[in-house]
N, C-alpha and C positions, 0 to 999 in steps of 0.2 A: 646487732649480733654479727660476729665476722663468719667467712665463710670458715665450712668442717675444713680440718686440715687434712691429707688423704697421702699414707705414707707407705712406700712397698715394702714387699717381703723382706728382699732384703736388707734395707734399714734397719726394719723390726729385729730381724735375728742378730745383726751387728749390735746396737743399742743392748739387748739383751746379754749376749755373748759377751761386752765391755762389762755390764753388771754384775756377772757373773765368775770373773777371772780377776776383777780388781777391788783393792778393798777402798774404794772410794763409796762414798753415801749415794745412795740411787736419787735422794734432792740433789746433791750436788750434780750428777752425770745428767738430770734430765735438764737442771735450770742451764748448764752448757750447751745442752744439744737446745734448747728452746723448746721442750715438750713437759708436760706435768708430771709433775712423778709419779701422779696416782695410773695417768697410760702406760708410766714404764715397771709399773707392779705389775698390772695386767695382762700386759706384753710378756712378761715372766712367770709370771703363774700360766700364761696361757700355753708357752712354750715349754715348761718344765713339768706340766701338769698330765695327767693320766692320758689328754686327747691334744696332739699335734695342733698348733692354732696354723694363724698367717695360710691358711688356705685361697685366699682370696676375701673378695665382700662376701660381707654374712658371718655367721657362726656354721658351728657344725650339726647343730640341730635344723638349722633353713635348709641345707643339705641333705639330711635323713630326708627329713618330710617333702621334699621334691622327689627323692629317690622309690619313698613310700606310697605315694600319690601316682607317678610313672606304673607302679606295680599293679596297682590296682584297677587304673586303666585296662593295662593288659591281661590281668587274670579274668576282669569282663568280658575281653573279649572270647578268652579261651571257654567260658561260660558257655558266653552267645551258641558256640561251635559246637562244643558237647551235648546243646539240649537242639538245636538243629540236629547231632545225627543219632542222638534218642528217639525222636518222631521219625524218621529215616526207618531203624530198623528196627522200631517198633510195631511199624503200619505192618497191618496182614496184606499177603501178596494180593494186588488188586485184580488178578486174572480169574 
């Protein structure tokens, strides 16, 4: 099996952008460029679709659930702190 092929941004959008503006067959534009044409559907739905693609590696779901995960960390900690200064000034004055 050959190595993934690993294409940037900006190719992506260019590839796309040529699909888009000319009326040539998206087989024919991807067997030119040497990509499948099932990636240059993708690349286009992906781009033309309700969620911006080409963000980088990954999807934009691996993205939520990092950003989700971070959250959650931190609201533990804001936890931690609230029931720390519950027992704070809940103790009766120890004098």
């Amino acid at each position: 099996m050959g190595a993934r092929s690993v294409f940037t941004r900006e190719f992506k959008e260019r590839v796309v952008e040529l699909a888009l503006n000319t009326n040539r067959k998206h087989s024919e534009i991807a067997q030119d460029l040497g990509i499948n044409r099932n990636m240059l559907a993708r690349w286009k739905r992906s781009e033309t679709g309700p969620m911006k693609a080409f963000t980088g590696r990954g999807n934009a779901r691996d993205e939520e659930m990092a950003r989700l995960r971070k959250e959650i960390v931190d609201l533990r900690k804001i936890n931690k702190i609230f029931k720390k200064a519950i027992v704070i000034f809940t103790v009766e004055n120890p004098r």
